[in-house]
MIDOSE-1310 file (N, C-alpha, C; in nm, 2 decimals, decimal comma, always signed):
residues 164
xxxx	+6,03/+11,67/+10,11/+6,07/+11,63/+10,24/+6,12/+11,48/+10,24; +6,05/+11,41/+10,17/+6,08/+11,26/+10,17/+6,24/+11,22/+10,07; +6,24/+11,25/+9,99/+6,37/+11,28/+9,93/+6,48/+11,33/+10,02; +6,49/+11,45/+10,10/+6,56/+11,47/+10,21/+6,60/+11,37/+10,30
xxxx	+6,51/+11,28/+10,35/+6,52/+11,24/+10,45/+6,59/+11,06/+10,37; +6,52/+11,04/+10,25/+6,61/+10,96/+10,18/+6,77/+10,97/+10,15; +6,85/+11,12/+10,13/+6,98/+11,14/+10,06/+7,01/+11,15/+10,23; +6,97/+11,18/+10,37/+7,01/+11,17/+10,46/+7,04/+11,02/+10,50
xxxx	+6,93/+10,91/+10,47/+6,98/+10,77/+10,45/+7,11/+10,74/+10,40; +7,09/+10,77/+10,27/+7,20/+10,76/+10,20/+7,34/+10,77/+10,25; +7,29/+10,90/+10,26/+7,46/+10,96/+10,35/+7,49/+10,86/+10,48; +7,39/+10,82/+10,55/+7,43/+10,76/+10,63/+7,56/+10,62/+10,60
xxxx	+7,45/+10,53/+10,49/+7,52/+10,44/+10,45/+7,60/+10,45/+10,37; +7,67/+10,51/+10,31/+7,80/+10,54/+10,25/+7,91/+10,59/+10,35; +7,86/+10,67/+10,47/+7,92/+10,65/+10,55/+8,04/+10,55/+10,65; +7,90/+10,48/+10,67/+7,92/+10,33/+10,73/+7,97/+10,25/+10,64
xxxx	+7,95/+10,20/+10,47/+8,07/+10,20/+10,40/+8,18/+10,21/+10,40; +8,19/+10,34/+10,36/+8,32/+10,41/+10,35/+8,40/+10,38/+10,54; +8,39/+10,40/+10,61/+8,39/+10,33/+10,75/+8,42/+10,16/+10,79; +8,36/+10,08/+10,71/+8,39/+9,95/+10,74/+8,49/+9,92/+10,66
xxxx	+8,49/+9,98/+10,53/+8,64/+9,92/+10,47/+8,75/+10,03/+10,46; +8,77/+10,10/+10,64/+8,84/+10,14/+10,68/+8,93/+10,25/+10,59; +8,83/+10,35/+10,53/+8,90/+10,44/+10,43/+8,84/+10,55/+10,51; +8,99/+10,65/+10,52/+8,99/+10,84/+10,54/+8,89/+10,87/+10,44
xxxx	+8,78/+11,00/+10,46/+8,72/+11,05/+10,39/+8,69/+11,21/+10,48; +8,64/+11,30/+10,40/+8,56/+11,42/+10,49/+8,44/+11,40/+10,39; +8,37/+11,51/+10,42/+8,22/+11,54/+10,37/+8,23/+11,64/+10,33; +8,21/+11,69/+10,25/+8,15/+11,81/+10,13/+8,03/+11,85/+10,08
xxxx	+7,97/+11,93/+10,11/+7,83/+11,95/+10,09/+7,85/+12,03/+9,96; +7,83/+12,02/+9,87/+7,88/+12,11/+9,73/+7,75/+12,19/+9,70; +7,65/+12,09/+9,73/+7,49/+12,13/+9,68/+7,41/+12,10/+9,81; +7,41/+12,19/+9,90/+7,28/+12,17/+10,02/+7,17/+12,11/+10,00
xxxx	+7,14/+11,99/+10,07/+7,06/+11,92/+10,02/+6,97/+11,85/+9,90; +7,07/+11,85/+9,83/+7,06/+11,76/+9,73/+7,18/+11,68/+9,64; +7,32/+11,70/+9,75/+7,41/+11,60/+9,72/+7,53/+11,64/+9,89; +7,58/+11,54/+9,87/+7,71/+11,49/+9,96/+7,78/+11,41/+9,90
xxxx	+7,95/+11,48/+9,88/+8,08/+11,40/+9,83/+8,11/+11,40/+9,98; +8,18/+11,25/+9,94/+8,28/+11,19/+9,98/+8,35/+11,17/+9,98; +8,54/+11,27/+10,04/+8,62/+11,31/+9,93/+8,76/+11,17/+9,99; +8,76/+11,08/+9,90/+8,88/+11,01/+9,93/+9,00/+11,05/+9,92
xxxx	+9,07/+11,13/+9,99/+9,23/+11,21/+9,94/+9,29/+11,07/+9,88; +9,29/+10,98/+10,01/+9,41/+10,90/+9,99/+9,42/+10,80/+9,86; +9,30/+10,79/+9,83/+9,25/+10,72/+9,70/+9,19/+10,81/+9,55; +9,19/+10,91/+9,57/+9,19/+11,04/+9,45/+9,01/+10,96/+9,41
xxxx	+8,92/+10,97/+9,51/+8,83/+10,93/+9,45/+8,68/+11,03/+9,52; +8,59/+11,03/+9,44/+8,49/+11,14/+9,53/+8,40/+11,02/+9,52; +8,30/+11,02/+9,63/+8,15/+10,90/+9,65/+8,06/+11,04/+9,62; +7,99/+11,06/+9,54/+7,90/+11,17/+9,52/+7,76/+11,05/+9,60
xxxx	+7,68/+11,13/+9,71/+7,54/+11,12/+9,73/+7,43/+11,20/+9,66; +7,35/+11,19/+9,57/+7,29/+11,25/+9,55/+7,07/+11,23/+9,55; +7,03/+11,35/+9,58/+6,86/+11,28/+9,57/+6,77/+11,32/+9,42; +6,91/+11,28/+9,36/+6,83/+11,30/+9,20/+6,90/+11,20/+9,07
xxxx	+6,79/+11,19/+8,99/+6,86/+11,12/+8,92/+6,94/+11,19/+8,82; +6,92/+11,29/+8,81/+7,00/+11,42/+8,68/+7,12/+11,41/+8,75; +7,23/+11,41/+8,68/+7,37/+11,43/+8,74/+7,49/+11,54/+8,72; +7,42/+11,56/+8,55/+7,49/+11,66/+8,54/+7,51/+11,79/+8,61
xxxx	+7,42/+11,83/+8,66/+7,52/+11,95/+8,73/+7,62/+11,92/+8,86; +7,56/+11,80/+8,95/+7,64/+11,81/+9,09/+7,78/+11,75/+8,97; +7,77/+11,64/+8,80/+7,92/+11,63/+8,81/+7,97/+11,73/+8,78; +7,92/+11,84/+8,69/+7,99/+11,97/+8,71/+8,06/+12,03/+8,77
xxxx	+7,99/+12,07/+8,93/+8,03/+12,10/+9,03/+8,13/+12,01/+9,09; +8,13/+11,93/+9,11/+8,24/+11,76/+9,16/+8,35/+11,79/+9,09; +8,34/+11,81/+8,96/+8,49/+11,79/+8,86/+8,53/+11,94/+8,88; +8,50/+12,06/+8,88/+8,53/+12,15/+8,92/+8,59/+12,15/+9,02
xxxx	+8,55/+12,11/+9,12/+8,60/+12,13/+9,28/+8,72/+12,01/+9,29; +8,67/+11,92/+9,25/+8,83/+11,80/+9,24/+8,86/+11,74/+9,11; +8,92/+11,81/+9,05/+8,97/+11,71/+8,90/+9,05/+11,66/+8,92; +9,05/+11,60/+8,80/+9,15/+11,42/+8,81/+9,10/+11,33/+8,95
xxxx	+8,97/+11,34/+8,97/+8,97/+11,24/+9,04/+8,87/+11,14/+9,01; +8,86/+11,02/+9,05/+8,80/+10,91/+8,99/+8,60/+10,97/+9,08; +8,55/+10,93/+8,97/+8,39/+11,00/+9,09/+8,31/+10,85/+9,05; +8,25/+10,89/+9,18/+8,11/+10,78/+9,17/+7,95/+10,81/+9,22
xxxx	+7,90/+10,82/+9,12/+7,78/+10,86/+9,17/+7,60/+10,81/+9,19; +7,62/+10,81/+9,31/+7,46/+10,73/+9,40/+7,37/+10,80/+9,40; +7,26/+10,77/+9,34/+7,11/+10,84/+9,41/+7,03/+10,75/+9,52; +6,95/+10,81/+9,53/+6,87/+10,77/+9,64/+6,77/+10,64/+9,54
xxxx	+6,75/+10,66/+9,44/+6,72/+10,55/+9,36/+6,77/+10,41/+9,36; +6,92/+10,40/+9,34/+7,04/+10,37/+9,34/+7,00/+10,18/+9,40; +7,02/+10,12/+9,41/+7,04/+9,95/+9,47/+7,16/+9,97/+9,50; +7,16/+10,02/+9,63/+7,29/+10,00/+9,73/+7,40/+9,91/+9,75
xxxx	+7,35/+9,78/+9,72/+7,45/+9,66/+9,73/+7,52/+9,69/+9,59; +7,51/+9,70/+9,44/+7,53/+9,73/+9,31/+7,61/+9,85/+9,38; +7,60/+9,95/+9,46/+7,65/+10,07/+9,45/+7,79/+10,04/+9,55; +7,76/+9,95/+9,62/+7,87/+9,96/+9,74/+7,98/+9,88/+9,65
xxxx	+7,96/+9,83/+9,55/+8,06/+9,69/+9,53/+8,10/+9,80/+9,43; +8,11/+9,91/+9,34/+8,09/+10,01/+9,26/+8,23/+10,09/+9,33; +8,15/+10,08/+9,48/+8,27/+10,18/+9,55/+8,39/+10,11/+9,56; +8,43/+10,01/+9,60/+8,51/+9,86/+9,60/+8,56/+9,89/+9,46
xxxx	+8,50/+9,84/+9,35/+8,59/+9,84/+9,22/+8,67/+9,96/+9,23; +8,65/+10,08/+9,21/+8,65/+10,23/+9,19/+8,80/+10,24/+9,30; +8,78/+10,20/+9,40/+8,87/+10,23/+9,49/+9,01/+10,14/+9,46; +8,93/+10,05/+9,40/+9,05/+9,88/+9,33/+9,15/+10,00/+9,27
xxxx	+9,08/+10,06/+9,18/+9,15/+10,11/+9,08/+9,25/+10,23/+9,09; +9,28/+10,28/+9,23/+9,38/+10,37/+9,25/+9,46/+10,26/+9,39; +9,43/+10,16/+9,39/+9,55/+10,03/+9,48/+9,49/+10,06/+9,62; +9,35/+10,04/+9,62/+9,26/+10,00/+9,75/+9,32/+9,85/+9,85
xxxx	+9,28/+9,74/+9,71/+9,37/+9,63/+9,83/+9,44/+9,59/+9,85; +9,57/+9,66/+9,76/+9,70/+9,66/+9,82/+9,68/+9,73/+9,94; +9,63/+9,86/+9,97/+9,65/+9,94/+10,14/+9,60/+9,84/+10,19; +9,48/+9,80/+10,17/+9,38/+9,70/+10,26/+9,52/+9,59/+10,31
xxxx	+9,54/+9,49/+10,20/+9,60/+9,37/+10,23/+9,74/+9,44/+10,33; +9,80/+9,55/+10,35/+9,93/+9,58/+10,36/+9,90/+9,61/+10,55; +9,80/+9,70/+10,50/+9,79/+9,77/+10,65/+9,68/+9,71/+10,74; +9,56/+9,61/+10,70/+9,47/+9,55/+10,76/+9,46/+9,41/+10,74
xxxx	+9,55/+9,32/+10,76/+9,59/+9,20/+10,71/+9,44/+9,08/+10,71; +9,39/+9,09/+10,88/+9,32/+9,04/+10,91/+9,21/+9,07/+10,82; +9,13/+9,16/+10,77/+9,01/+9,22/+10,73/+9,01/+9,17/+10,56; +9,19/+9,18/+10,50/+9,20/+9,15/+10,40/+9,16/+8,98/+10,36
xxxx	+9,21/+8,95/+10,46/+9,18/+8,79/+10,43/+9,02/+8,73/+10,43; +8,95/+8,81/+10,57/+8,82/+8,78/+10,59/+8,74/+8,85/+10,46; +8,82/+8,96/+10,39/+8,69/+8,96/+10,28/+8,74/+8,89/+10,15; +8,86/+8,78/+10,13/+8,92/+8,71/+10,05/+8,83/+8,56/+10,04
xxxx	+8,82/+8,53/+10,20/+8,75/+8,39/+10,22/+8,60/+8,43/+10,22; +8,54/+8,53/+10,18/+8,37/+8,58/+10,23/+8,37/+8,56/+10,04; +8,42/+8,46/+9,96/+8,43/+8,49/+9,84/+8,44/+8,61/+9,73; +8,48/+8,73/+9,81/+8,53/+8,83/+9,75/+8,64/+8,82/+9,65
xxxx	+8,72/+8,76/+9,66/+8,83/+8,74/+9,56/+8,76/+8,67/+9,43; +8,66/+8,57/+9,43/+8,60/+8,51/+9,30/+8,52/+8,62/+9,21; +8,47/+8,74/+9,31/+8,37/+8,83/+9,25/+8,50/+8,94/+9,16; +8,59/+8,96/+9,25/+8,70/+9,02/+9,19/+8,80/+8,96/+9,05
xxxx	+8,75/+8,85/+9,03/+8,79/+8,78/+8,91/+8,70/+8,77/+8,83; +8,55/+8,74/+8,89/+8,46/+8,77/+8,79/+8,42/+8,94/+8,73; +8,49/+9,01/+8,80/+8,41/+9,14/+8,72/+8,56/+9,17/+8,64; +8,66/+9,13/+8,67/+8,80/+9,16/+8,57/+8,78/+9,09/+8,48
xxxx	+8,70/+8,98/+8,45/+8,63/+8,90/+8,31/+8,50/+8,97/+8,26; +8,47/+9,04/+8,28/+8,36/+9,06/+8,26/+8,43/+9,20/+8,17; +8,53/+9,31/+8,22/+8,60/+9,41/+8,20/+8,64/+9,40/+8,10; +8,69/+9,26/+8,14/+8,81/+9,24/+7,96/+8,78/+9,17/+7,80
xxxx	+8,61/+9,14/+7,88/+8,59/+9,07/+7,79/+8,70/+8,99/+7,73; +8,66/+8,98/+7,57/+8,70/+8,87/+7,47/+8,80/+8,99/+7,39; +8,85/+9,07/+7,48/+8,97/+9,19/+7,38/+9,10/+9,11/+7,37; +9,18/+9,10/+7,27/+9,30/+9,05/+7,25/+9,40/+9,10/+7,36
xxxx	+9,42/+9,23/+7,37/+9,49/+9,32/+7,46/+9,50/+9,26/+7,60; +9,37/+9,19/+7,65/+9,41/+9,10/+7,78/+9,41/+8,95/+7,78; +9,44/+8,90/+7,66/+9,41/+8,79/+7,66/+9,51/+8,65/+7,77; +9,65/+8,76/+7,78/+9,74/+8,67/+7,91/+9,64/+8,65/+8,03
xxxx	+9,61/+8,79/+8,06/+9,53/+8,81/+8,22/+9,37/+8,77/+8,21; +9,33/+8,75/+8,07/+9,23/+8,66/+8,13/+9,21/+8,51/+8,15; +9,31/+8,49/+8,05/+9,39/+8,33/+8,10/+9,43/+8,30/+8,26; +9,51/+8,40/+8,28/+9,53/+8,41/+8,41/+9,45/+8,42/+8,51
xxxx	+9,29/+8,46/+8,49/+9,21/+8,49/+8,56/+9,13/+8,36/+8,59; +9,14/+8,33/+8,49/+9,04/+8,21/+8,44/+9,10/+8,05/+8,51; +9,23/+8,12/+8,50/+9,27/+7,92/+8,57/+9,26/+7,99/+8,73; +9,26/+8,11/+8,77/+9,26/+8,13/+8,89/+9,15/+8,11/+8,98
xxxx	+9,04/+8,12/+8,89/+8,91/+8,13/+8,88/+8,89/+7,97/+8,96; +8,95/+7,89/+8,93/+8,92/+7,73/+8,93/+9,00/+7,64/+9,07; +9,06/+7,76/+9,12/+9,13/+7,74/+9,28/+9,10/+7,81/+9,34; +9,07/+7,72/+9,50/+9,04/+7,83/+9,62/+9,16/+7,92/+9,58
xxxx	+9,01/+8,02/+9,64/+9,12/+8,17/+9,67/+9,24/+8,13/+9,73; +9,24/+8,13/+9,88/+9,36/+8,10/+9,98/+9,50/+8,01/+9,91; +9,44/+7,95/+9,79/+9,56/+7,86/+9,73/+9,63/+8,01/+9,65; +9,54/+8,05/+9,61/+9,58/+8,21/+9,48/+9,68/+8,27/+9,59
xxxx	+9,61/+8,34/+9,70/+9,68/+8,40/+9,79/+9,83/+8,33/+9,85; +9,82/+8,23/+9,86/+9,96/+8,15/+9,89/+10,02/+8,18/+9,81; +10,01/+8,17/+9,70/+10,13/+8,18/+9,57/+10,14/+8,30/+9,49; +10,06/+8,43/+9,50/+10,09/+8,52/+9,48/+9,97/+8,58/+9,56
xxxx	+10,05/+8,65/+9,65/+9,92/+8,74/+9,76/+9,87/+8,86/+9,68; +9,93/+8,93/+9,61/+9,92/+9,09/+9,52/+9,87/+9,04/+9,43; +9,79/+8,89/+9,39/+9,69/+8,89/+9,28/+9,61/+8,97/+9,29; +9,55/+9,00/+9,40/+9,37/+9,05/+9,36/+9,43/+9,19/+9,38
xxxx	+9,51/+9,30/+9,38/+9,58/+9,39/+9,42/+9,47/+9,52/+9,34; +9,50/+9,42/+9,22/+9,49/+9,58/+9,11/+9,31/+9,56/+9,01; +9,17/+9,61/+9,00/+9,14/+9,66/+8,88/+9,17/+9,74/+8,80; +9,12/+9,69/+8,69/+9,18/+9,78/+8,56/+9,03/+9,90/+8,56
């Protein structure tokens, strides 16, 4: 019962989530009570809720029912803040804040100045490590790293556009 009423938490807040940073979703119940996707069409991505820590079967079920799509998956275990910023990268990665910046201008900027753009430079360092393969764009990251955001945004707005 108590697990229940946790993955019903859950769901709530991924909801609310998925809701504040203004992304279409439906709800999918694949496994009754003991998971809920969250099926992003417009971003080819599923938010799996689940109240277990085993995963393999709901991803089973998840990749069966939507392949090729990018998945992410929460338990009720889960540290929510680590999980929401999870959803943010994941979404980065099929051109989240390009839509954001394009079609919610206002919302893009307030989570640019809320120091979201530095954490978005820090985890594409973190990504690329010390690999040769990115060594332009971590240069690039790195002197960006060292100016207000809003200066970044002035001179090229589609910086923070894309993770890898």
């Amino acid at each position: 019962m108590e697990q229940e009423v946790k993955l019903i938490e859950l769901e709530s807040d991924i909801e609310i989530t998925l809701r504040s940073l203004r992304i279409d979703f439906k709800k999918v119940y694949l496994v009754k009570d003991v998971s809920v996707q969250f099926v992003c069409g417009d971003f080819g991505v599923v938010v799996n809720a689940i109240n277990r820590t085993d995963y393999a079967y709901i991803n089973k079920i998840t990749v069966e029912n939507f392949p090729n799509y990018r998945y992410i998956y929460i338990s009720t275990f889960d540290d929510l803040l680590k999980a929401k910023e999870e959803i943010i990268w994941t979404l980065m990665q099929s051109g989240y804040m390009k839509y954001i910046r394009v079609n919610f201008e206002r919302q893009f900027k307030g989570l640019m100045m809320d120091n979201f753009g530095n954490k978005i430079i820090d985890e594409r360092l973190k990504r690329w490590g010390d690999q040769p393969k990115f060594k332009f764009f971590v240069e690039e990251n790195k002197e960006a790293r060292q100016l207000p955001v809003n200066m970044v945004l002035a001179t090229e707005p589609a910086f923070f556009d894309m993770m890898p």
